[in-house]
C-alpha positions as CSV (number, residue, x, y, z in Angstrom):
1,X,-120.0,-183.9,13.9
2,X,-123.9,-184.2,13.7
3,X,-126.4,-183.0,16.7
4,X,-128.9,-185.5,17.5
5,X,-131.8,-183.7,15.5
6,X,-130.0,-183.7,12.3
7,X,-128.6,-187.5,13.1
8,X,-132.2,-188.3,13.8
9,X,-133.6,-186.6,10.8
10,X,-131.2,-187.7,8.7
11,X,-131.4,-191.4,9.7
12,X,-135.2,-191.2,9.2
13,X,-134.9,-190.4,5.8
14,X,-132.4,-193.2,5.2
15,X,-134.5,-195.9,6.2
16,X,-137.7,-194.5,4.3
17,X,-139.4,-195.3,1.3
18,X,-139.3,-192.9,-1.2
19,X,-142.2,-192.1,-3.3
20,X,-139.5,-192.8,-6.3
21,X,-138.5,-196.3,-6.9
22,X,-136.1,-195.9,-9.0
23,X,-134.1,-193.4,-6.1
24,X,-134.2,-196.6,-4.2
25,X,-132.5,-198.2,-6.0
26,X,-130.0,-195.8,-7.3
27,X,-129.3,-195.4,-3.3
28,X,-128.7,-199.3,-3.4
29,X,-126.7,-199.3,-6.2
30,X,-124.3,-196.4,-4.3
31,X,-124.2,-199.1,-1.7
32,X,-123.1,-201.8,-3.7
33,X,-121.1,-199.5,-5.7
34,X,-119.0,-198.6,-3.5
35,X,-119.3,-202.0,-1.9
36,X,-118.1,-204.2,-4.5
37,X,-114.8,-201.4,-5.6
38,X,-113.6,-201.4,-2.3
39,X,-114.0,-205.7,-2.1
40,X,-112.0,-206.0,-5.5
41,X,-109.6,-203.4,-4.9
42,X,-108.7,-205.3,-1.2
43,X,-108.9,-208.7,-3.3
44,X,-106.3,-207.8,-6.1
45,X,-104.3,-205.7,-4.3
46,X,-103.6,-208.8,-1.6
47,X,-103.1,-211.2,-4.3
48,X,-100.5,-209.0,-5.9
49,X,-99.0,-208.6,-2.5
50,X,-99.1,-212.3,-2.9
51,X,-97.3,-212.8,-6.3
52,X,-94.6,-210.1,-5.0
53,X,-94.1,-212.0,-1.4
54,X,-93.9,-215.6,-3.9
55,X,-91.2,-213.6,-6.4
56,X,-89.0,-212.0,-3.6
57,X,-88.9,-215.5,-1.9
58,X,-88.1,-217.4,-5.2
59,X,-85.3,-215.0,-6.1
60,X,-84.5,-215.0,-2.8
61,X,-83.8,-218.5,-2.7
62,X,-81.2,-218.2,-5.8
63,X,-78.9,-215.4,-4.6
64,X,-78.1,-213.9,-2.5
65,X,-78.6,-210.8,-0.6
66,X,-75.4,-209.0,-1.6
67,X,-73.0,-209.5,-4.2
68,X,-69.7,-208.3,-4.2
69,X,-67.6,-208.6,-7.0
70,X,-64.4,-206.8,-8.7
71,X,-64.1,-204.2,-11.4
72,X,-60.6,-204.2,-12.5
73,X,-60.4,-204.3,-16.1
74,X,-57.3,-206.1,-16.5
75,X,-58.6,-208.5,-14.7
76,X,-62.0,-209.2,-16.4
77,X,-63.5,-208.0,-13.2
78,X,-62.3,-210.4,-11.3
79,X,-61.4,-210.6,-7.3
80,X,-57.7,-212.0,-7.0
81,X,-57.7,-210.7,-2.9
82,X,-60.9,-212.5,-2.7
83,X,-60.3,-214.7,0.5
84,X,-59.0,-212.0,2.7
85,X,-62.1,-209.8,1.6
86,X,-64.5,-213.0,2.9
87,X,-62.6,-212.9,6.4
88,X,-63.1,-209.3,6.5
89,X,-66.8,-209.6,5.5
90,X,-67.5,-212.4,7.9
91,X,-66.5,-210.2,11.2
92,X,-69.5,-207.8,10.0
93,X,-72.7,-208.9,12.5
94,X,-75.1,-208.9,10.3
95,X,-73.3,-211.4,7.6
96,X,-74.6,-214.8,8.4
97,X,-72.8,-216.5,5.6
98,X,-70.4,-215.8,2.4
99,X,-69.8,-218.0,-0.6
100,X,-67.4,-217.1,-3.6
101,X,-68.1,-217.9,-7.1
102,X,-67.6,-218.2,-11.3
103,X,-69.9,-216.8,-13.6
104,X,-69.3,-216.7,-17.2
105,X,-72.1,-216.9,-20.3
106,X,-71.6,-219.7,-22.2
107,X,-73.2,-221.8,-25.1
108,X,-74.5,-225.7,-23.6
109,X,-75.2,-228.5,-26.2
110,X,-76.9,-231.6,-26.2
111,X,-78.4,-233.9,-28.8
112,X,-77.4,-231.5,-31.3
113,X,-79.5,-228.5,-29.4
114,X,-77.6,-225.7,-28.6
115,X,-78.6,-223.0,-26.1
116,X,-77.5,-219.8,-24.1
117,X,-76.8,-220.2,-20.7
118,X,-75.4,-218.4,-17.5
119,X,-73.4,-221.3,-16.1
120,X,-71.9,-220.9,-12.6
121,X,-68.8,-222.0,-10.7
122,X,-70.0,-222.8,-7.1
123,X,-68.5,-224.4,-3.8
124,X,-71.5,-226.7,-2.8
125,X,-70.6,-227.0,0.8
126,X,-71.1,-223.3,1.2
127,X,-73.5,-222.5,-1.5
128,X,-76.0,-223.4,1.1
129,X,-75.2,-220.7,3.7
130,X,-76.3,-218.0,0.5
131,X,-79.0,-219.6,-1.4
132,X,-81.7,-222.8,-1.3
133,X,-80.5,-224.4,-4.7
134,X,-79.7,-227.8,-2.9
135,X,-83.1,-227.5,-1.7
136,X,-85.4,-227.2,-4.7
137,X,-83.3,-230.4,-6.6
138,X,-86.3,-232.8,-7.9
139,X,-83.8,-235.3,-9.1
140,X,-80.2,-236.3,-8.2
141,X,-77.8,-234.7,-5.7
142,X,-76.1,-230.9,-5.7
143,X,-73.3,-232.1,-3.7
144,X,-72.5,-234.6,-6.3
145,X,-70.9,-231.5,-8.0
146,X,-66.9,-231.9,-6.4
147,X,-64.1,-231.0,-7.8
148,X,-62.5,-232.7,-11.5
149,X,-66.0,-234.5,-11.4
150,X,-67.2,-232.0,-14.2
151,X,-70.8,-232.5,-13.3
152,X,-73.5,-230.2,-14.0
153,X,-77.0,-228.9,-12.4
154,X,-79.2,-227.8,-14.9
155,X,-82.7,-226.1,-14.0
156,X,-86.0,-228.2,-15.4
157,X,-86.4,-226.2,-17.8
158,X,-83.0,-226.4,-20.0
159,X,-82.8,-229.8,-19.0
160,X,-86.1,-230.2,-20.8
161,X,-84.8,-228.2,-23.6
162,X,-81.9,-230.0,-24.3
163,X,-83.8,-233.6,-23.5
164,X,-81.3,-234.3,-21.0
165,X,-81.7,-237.0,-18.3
166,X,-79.5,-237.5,-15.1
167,X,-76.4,-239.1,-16.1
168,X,-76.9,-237.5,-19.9
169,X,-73.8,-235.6,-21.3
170,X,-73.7,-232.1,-22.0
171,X,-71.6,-229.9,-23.8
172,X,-70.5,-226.8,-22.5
173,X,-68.1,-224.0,-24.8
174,X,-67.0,-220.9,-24.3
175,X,-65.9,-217.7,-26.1
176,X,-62.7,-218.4,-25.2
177,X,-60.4,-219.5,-28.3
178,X,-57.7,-222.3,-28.5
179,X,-54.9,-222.8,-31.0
180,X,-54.9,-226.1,-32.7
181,X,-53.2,-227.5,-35.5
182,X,-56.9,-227.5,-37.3
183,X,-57.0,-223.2,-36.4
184,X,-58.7,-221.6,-33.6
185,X,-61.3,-223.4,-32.0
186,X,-63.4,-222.2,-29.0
187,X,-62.5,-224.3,-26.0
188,X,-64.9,-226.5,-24.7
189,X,-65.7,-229.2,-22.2
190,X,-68.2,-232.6,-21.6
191,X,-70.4,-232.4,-18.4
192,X,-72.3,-235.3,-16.9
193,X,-76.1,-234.2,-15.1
194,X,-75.6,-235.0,-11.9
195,X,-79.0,-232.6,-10.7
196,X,-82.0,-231.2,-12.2
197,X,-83.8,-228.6,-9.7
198,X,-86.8,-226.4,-10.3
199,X,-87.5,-223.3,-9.1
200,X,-90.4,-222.1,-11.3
201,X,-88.4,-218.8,-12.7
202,X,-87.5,-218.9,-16.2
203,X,-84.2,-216.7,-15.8
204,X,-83.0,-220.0,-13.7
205,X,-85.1,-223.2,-14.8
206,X,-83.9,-222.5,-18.3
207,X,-81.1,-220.3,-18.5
208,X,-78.7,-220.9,-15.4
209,X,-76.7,-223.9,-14.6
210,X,-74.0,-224.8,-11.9
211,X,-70.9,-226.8,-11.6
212,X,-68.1,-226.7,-9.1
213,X,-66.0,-223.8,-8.1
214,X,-62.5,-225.6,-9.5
215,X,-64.0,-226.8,-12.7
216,X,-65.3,-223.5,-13.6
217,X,-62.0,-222.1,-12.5
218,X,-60.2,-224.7,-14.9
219,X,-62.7,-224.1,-17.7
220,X,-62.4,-220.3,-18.0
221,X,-58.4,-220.4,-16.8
222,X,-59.2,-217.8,-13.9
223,X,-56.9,-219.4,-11.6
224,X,-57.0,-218.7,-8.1
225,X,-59.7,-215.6,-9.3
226,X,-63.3,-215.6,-8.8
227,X,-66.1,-213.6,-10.0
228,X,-67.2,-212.5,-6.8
229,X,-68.8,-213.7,-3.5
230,X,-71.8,-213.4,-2.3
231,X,-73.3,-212.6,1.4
232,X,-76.7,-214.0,3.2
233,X,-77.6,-211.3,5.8
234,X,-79.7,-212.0,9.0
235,X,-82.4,-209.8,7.4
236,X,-82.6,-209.5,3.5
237,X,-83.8,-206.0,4.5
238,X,-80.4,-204.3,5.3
239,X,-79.4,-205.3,2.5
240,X,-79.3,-201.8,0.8
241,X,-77.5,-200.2,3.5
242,X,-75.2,-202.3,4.0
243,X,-74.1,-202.7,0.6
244,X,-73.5,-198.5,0.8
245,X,-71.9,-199.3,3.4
246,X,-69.4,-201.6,2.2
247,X,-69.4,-199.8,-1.2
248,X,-67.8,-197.0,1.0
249,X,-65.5,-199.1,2.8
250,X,-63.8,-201.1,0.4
251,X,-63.7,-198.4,-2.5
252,X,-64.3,-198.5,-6.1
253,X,-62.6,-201.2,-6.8
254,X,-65.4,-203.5,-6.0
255,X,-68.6,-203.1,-7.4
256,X,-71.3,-204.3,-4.6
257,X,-75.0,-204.7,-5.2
258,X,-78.0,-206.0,-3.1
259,X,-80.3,-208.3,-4.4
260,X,-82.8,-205.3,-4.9
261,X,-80.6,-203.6,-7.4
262,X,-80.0,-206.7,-9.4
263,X,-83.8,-207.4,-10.2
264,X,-84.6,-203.7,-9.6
265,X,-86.1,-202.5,-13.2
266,X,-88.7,-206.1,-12.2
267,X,-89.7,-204.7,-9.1
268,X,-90.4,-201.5,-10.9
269,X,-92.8,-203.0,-13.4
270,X,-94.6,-204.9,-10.8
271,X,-94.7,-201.0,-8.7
272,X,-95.9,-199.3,-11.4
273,X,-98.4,-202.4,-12.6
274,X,-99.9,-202.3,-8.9
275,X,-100.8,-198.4,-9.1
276,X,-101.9,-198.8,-12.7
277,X,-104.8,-201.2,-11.4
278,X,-104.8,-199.3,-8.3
279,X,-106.2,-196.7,-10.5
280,X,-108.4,-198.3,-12.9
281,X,-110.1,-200.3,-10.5
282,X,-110.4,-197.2,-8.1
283,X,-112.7,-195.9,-10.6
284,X,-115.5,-198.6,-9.7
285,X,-115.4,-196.4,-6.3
286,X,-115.8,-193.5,-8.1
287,X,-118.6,-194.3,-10.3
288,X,-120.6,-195.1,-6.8
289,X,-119.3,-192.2,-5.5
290,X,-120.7,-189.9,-8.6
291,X,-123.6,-192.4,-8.3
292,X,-124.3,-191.3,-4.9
293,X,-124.5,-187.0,-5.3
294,X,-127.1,-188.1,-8.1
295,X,-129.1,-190.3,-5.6
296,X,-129.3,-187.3,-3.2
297,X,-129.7,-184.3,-5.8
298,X,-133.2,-187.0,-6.5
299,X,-133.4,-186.9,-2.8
300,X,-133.5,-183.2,-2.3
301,X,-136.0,-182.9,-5.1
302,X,-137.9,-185.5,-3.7
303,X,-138.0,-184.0,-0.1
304,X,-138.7,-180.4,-1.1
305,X,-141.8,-180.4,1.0
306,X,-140.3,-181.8,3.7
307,X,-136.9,-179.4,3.8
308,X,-139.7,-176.5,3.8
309,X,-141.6,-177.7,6.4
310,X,-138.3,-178.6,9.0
311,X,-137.2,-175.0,7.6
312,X,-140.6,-173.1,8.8
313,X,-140.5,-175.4,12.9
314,X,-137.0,-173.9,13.0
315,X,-134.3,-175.6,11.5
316,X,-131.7,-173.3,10.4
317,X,-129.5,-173.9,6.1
318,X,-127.1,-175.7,8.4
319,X,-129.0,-177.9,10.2
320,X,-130.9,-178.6,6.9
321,X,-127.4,-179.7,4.8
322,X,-126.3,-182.4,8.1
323,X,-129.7,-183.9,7.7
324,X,-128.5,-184.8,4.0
325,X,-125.2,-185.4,4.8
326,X,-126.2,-188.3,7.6
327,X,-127.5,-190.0,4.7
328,X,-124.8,-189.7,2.4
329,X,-122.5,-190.7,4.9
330,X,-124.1,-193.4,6.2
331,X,-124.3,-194.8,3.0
332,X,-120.9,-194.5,2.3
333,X,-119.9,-195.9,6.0
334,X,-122.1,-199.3,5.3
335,X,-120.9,-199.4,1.7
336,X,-116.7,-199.4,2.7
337,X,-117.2,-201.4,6.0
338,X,-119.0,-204.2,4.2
339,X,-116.6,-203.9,0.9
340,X,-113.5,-204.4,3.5
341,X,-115.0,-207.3,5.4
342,X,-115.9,-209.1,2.2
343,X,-112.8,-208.0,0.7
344,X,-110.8,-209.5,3.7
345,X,-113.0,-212.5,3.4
346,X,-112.8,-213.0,-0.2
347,X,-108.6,-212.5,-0.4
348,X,-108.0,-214.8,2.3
349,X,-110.2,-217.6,0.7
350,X,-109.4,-216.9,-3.0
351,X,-106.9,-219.3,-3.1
352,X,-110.0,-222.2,-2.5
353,X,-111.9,-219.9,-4.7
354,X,-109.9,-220.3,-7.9
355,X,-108.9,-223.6,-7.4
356,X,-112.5,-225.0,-7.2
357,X,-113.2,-222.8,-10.2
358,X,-110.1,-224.3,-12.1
359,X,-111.8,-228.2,-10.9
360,X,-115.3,-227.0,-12.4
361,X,-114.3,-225.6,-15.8
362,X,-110.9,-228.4,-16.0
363,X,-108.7,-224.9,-16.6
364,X,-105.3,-223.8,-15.1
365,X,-105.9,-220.1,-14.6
366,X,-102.4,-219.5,-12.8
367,X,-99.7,-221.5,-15.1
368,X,-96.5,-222.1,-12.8
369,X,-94.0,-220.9,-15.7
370,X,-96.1,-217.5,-16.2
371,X,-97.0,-216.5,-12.6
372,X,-94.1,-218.0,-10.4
373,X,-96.0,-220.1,-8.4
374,X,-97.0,-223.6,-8.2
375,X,-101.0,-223.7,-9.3
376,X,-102.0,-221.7,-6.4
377,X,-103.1,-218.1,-5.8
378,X,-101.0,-216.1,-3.2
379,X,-102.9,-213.7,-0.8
380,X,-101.2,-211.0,1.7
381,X,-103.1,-209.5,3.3
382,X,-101.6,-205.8,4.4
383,X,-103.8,-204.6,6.6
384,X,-102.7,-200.8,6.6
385,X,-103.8,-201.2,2.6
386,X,-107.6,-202.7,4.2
387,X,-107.8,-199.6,5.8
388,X,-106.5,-197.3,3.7
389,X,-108.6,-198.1,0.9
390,X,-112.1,-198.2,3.1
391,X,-111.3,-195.1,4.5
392,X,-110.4,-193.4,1.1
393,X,-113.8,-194.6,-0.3
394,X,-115.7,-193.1,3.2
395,X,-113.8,-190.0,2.6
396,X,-114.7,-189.5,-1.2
397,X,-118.8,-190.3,0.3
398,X,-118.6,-187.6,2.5
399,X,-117.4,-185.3,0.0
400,X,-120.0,-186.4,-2.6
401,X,-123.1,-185.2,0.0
402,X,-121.5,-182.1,0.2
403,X,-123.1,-180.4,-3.2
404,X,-126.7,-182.0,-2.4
405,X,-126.8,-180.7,0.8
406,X,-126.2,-177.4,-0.4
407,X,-128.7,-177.7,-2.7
408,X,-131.2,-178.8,0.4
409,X,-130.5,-176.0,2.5
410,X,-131.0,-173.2,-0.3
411,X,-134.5,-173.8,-0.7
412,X,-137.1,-171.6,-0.2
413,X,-139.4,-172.6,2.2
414,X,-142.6,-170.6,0.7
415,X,-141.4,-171.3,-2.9
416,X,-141.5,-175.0,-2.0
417,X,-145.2,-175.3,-0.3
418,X,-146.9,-172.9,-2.9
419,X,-147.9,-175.9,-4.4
420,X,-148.9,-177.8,-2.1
């Protein structure tokens, strides 16, 4: 882009002192500037990569990756042909596993504490092949849920709630009504904890519980119905297209989703919260950035003398605006390169960061029921986002010499030295 006078020229002028201490600095603080926004944007950008990575996995680890489930009306949306639509889903390739299930929303009781749950009919056995619930239990056993035992899991959370122990009954009752002598009286059945897991996520510590396929079954008199089942694919990616794809193939009289869809409006909010402080912290790059045409509109005023004097050995307007532009370019080069090696540096290490900040100060900055996590700081790293960002902030300090190097090569050579 440059010929090796201007690159020499311009490099010169880069590493001089200017008469005007204060440009100095105002050159530095371009630097840093643009430095310290492309460092922070890297940094918060991989730790929300982070958080999203932690939240797919954690859902992820609860359902499943397609859902499948009726909507016939007369049959409360229920799937009667549900076995023969399993076989049929099980010769697809890319289904790894299939587990039916019982959903209802039901009130749970204990120690005169009532509460609103999503309480779940489920076949342990195969409950494992779609989701990791056996694997996050802290206390007891999820296979201790079998048929007529009428044992519950509750997450930590409404377990806590209803101060509830393993081996503590529970009260579980429905919106279904029964006739009795003594009037209508919603139906309703004891459970004995059996498990307690934790998987950090409010919607399922505190508000979802499971018992066994047959006692749901017998609970909410669906008979040989089920809800709907649900699929675990080799890759939690095709999930979309293969649930159009099913959705075509079996008709509207199944309503199928993928485990996108079901969370979608949270993945939204975390989208739109990511380009929200995309954009705010962006702005620290652009202060440097308008930062920077002031340090070389200073420059030009400072080098008058100096443009007049390269302009009367022979240097052409042209020659005279890539001197300026080395300089703003270079600084603009050093500033992003640095900002996205300490950025790298600082996101792969913030996790040791914050929790020898959280040792110094005795403060949780990350609680595990606000954030999803468990007292640590997620990072990812994406490196296409590394680049993008340093080479968006190199691009915006090119663009900022371009005004005052204008400037420099519109002045007057003999209007310059008269003073002199």
């Amino acid at each position: 882009m440059f010929k090796p006078l201007e690159l020499f020229v311009g490099l010169r002028y880069t590493r001089s002192k200017h008469k005007n201490n204060f440009i100095s600095f105002i050159s530095l603080a371009s630097m840093l500037g643009i430095l310290f926004g492309v460092l922070v944007l890297i940094t918060v950008l991989s730790v929300m990569n982070g958080f999203e990575k932690e939240l797919k996995g954690r859902i992820l680890s609860m359902v499943s990756h397609v859902t499948i489930s009726g909507t016939d009306g007369e049959a409360d949306g229920l799937l009667s042909d549900w076995r023969d639509v399993q076989t049929k889903l099980l010769k697809n390739p890319s289904v790894q596993g299939s587990a039916p299930f019982v959903q209802k929303q039901v009130m749970i009781s204990a120690n005169g504490i009532p509460g609103g749950i999503l309480i779940q009919g489920v076949l342990p056995e195969e409950q494992g092949k779609v989701g990791n619930v056996a694997k996050n239990i802290i206390d007891g056993d999820f296979d201790a849920l079998k048929p007529r035992s009428y044992n519950i899991a509750l997450g930590s959370g409404l377990a806590q709630q209803l101060g509830v122990f393993l081996g503590d009954k529970v009260t579980v009752i429905t919106s279904q009504i029964r006739v009795t002598p003594a009037g209508m009286i919603p139906r309703m059945k004891r459970f004995t904890v059996s498990a307690i897991y934790q998987v950090n996520m409010a919607e399922y510590d505190n508000m979802t519980a499971f018992i066994h396929l047959r006692d749901a079954r017998k609970l909410f008199r669906t008979k040989e119905q089920v809800t709907g089942i649900r699929l675990k694919l080799d890759d939690s990616f095709k999930a979309p297209r293969l649930a159009q794809q099913l959705q075509t193939e079996f008709g509207d009289e199944y309503h199928i989703e993928d485990w996108g869809q079901a969370h979608k409006s949270l993945f939204q909010v975390m989208e739109t919260e990511r380009k929200v402080m995309f954009f705010f912290l962006f702005l620290i790059v652009l202060v440097a950035v308008f930062n920077l045409v002031s340090t070389l509109v200073m420059v030009v005023n400072d080098k008058q003398a100096d443009i007049a004097i390269l302009r009367t050995q022979g240097m052409s307007p042209a020659q005279i605006k890539r001197v300026f532009m080395v300089q703003g370019t270079i600084i603009g080069f050093v500033g992003a390169l640095l900002g996205a090696i300490f950025g790298v540096l600082l996101a792969s290490n913030v996790e040791v960061i914050i929790a020898g900040i959280e040792n110094l100060f005795g403060v949780q900055l990350m609680p595990a029921e606000l954030f999803y996590t468990d007292s640590r700081i997620p990072s990812v790293i994406d490196k296409a986002q590394v680049v993008g960002i340093a080479v968006l902030a190199f691009v915006l300090a090119i663009l900022a010499t371009i005004y005052p190097a204008s400037r420099a090569s519109k002045v007057q050579p003999a209007e310059s030295l008269r003073y002199e």
